[in-house]
C-alpha positions in Angstrom: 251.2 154.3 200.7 253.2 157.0 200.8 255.1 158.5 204.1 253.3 162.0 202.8 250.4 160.3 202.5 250.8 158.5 206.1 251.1 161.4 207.4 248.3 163.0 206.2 246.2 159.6 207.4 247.7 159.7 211.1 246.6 163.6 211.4 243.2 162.9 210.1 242.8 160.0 212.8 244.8 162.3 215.6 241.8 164.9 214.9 239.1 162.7 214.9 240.0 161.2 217.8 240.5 165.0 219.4 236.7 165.5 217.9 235.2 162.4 219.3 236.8 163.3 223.0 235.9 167.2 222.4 232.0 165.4 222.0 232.3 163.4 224.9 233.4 166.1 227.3 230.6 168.3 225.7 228.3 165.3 226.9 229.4 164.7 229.9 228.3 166.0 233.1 228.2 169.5 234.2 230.0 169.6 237.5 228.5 172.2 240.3 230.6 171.8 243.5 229.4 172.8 247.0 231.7 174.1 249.5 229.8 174.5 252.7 229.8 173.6 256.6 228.3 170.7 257.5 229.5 171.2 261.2 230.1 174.0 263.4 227.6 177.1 263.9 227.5 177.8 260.1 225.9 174.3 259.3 222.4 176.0 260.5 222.7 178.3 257.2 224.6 176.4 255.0 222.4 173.2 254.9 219.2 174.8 254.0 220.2 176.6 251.6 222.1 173.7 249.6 219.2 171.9 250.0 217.0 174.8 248.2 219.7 174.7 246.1 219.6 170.6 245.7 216.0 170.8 244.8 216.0 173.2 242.2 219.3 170.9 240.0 216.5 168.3 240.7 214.2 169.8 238.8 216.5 170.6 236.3 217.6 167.2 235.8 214.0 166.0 236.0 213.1 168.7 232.9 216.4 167.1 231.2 219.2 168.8 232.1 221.1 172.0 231.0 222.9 172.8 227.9 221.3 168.7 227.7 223.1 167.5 230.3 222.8 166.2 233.5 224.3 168.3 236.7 226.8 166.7 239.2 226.4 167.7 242.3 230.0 167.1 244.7 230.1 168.1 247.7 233.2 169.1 250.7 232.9 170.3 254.2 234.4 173.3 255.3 233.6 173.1 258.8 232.8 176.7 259.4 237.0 176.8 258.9 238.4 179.4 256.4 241.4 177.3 255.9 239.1 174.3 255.4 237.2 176.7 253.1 239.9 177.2 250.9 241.1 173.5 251.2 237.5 172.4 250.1 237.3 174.9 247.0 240.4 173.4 245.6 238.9 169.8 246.0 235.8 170.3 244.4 238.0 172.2 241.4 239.9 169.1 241.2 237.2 167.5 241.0 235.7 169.3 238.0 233.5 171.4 239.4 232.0 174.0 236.3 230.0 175.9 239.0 231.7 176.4 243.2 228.7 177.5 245.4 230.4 178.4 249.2 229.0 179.4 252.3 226.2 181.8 253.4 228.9 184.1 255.3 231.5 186.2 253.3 234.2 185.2 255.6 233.6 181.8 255.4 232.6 181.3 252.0 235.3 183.6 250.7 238.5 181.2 251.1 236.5 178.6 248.5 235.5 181.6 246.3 238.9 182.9 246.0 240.1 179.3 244.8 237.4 179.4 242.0 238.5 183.0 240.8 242.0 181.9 240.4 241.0 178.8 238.4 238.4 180.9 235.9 235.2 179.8 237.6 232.2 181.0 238.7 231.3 181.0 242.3 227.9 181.8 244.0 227.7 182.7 247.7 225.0 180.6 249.1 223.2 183.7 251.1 225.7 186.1 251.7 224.1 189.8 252.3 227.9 191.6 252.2 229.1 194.0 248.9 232.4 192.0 249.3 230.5 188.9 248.2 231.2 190.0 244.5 233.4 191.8 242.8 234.7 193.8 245.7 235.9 191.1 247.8 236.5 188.1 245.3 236.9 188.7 242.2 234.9 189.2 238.4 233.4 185.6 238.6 231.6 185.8 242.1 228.1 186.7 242.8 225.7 186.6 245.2 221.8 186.5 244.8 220.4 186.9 248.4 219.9 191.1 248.7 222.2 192.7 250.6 222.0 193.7 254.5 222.0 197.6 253.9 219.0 196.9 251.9 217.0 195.6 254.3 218.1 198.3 256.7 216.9 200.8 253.9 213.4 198.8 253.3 212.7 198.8 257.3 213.3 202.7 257.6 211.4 203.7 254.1 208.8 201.2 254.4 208.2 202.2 258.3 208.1 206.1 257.7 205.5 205.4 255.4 203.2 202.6 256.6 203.6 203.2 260.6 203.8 206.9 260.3 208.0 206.3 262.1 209.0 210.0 262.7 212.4 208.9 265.3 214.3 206.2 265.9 217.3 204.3 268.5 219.3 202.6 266.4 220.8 199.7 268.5 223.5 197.9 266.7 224.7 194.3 267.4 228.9 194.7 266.4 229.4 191.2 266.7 229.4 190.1 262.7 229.2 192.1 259.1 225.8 191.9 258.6 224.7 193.4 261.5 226.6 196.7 260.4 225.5 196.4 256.8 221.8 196.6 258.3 222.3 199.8 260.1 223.9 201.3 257.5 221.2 200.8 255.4 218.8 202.7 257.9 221.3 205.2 258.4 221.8 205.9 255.2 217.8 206.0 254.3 215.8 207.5 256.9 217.7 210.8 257.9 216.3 211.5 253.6 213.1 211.3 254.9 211.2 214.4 255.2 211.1 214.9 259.3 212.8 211.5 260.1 215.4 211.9 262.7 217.8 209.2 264.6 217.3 210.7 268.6 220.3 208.2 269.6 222.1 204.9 269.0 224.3 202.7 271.3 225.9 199.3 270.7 226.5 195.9 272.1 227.2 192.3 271.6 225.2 189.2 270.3 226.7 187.5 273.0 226.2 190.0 276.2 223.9 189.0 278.7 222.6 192.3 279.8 221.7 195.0 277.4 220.5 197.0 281.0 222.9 199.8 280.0 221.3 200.4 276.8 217.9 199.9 277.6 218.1 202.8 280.5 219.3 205.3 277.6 216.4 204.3 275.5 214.3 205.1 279.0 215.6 208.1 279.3 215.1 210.2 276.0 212.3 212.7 276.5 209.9 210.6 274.8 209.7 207.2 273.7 211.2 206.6 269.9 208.6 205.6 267.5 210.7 202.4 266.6 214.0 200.7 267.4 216.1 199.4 264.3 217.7 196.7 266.1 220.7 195.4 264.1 221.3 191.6 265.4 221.1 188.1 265.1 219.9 185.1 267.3 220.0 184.7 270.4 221.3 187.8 270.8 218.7 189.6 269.3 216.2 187.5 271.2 217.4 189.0 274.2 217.6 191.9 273.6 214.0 191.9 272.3 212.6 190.2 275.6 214.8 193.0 277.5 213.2 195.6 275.8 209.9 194.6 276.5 210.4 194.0 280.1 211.4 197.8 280.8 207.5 198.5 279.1 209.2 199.8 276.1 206.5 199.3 273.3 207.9 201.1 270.0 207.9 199.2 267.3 211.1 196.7 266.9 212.7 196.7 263.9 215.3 194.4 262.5 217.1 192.8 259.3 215.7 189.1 258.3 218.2 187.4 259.8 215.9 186.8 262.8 213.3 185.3 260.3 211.1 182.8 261.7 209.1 181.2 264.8 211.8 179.0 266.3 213.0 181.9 268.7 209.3 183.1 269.7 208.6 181.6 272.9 211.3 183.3 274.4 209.5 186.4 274.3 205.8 185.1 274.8 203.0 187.7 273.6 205.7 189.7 271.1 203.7 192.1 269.0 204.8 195.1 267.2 207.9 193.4 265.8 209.1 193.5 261.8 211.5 192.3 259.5 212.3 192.7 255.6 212.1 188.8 254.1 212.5 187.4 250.7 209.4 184.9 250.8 207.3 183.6 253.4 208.0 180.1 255.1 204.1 181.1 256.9 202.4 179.8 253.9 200.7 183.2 253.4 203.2 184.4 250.3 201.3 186.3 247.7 203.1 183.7 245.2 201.0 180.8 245.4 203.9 179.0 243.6 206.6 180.1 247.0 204.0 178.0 248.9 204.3 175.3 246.0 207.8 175.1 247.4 207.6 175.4 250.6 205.8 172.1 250.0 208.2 170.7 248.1 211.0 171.1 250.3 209.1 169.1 253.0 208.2 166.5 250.8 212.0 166.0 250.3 213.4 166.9 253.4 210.6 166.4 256.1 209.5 169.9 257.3 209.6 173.1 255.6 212.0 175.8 255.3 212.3 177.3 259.1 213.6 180.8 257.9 214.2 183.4 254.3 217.5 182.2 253.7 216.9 178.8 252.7 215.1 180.6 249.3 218.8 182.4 248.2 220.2 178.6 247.4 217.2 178.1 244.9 217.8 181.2 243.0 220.9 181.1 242.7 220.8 177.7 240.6 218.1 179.6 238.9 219.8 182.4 237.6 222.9 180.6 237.3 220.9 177.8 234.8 219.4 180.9 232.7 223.0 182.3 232.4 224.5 178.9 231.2 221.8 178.1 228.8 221.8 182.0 227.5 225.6 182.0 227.2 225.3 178.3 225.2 228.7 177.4 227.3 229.9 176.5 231.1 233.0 179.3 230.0 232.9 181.8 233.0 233.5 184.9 231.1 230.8 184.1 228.8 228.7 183.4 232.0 229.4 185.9 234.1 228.5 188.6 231.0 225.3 186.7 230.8 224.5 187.7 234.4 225.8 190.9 234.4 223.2 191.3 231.4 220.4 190.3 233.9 218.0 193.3 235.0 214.8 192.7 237.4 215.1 188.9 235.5 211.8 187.4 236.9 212.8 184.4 239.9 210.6 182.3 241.9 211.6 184.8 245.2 211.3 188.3 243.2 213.6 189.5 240.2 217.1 189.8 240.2 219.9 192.2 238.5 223.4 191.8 238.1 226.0 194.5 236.8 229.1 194.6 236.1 229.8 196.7 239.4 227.5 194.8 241.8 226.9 191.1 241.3 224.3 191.8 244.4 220.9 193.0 245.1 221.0 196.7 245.9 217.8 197.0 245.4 214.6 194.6 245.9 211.2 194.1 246.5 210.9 192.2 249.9 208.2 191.2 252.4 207.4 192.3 255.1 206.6 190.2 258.1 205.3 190.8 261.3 205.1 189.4 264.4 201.5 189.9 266.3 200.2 188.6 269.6 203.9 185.6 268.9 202.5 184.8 265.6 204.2 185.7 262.6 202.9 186.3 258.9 203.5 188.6 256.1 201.9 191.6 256.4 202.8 193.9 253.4 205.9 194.3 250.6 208.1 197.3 249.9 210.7 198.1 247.5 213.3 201.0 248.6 212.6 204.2 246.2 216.2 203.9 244.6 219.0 201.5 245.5 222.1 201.7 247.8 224.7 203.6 246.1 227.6 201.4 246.4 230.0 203.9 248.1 227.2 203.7 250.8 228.2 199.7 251.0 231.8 199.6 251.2 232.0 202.7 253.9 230.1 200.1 256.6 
């Protein structure tokens, strides 16, 4: 044999041997890598959404994979640290990871997120409700699919000016974190629109204060009593404020963002009517989708009790809608990926339809539930979606 024709025979073998390990990366596994706490005060949000999240790659793996193969899961704590966030983003990278899914909170999740971007991935916030959660505070490959704070700010003041005939309101806002703000934006933004709405005062304070006395006496002394309260907070500070509120024989209606979705907090205010929140699905087993229910179900089955608020449903669609990307885009590339998304408008999920575009990779506009609290018991009680969605100069001035 000829050197030229040596040659020729060692190229031939160097490409199929580049071919054969090209086809066995193509059939390996695809990689998703979470970067959540599993200690510290985000672990109560983080864990059930991942394992929404968890359940839904099961199913995928059961119906035989995506792009037909099976999904990884690899997992790193971040402690409810930023620097641990960022550490754990890297480690799951280095690992492989095709997909980084990070914490619930923007400030928490971002650290991880920011690692994906630099390294061409795609990231997905577990149940973060901030604009920065995207584009704005990450980077082209991050997205969230939980629907944004100022939108359920906007859903509570449209949805009670025209169901509970909500004319004024106190808006009482809870400083502590992000989403508080972005839930009184969203009422601010939406109900001074409204044909002879009118906000007749506001005042502030802190999730962690253990009087709200102050406010409560300004409430008390505005010529009449406001029709509602948007209260923008969280537990336990909203919990107390709620039961404070009540106790000075303050009866408007209470409104607030989902984050105090749920029964667990009831019996500290025993009897509490009149009291509503903006949720994605309903952990009551009363959701006008018999198949939410179906999951609800599911998720005890696996876990051994059901989802105790809204957010653990975020960490299922995201997988979903992630999946549908993938499989649309043929590849795991992130560009590819992320177009596919950006391509999505009102695509139909098991917790309502979700769009992504290339300047929001949020929900700015959704149809939500609406639960209500009556005589301590909870249950959905009607469904709005806000008559146009919040302009996104309207999310970043919060």
């Amino acid at each position: 044999m000829s050197l030229k024709q040596s040659m020729r025979a060692l190229a031939a073998t160097l490409v199929l041997g580049a071919a054969a390990l090209g086809a066995s990366a193509q059939n390996g596994d695809i990689v998703v890598g979470f970067a959540n706490a599993k200690s510290g005060w985000m672990e109560a949000y983080d864990t059930p959404a991942r394992r929404a999240a968890l359940l839904k790659i099961d199913e995928i793996n059961a119906a035989g994979g995506l792009l037909g193969r099976k999904i990884k899961v690899v997992e790193a704590d971040t402690k409810t640290d930023r620097a641990q966030s960022a550490k754990a983003g890297l480690e799951l990278l280095d690992a492989g990871a095709d997909l980084v899914v990070v914490s619930c909170d923007y400030d928490f999740g971002a650290p991880a997120a920011l690692e994906a971007q630099k390294k061409g991935k795609v990231s997905f916030f577990l149940c973060a409700e901030d604009v920065k959660a995207g584009i704005q505070g990450v980077g082209k490959n991050a997205f969230s699919s939980s629907v944004l704070a100022a939108v359920q700010g906007a859903t509570m003041a449209e949805w009670s000016y025209n169901k509970r005939h909500v004319r004024n309101a106190f808006v009482l806002l809870d400083t502590t974190i992000e989403y508080n703000k972005g839930t009184c934006t969203g009422f601010d933004w939406m109900f001074p629109q409204l044909q002879g709405a009118a906000i007749v005062g506001r005042d502030t304070f802190k999730n962690g204060d253990a009087s709200i006395a102050a406010q409560v006496s300004r409430i008390k002394a505005l010529p009449k009593e406001p029709d509602a309260i948007m209260l923008c907070s969280y537990i336990p500070g909203a919990a107390s404020a709620v039961r404070q509120i009540r106790a000075a024989g303050i009866n408007s209606i209470i409104l607030n963002g989902a984050a105090v979705d749920g029964s667990y907090w009831l019996e500290t205010v025993p009897g509490l009517t009149n009291f509503v929140v903006p949720v994605q699905g309903s952990i009551y087993g009363d959701d006008p989708n018999p198949k939410v229910e179906e999951f609800n179900k599911a998720f005890a089955r696996k876990y051994g009790a059901r989802p105790s608020s809204t957010y653990v449903y975020p960490g299922y669609t995201l997988i979903e809608v992630w999946a549908k990307a993938v499989e649309r885009a043929k590849s795991l590339d992130a560009a590819k990926v992320t177009a596919e998304l950006e391509k999505m408008r009102a695509e139909p999920t098991l917790f309502g339809s979700r769009t992504f575009t290339s300047e929001i990779h949020h929900q700015n506009q959704a149809r939500l539930l609406i639960a209500e609290v009556k005589t301590g018991k909870p249950g959905i009680v009607d469904d709005w979606t806000i008559s146009k969605p919040v302009p996104l100069e309207v999310l970043l001035k919060k």
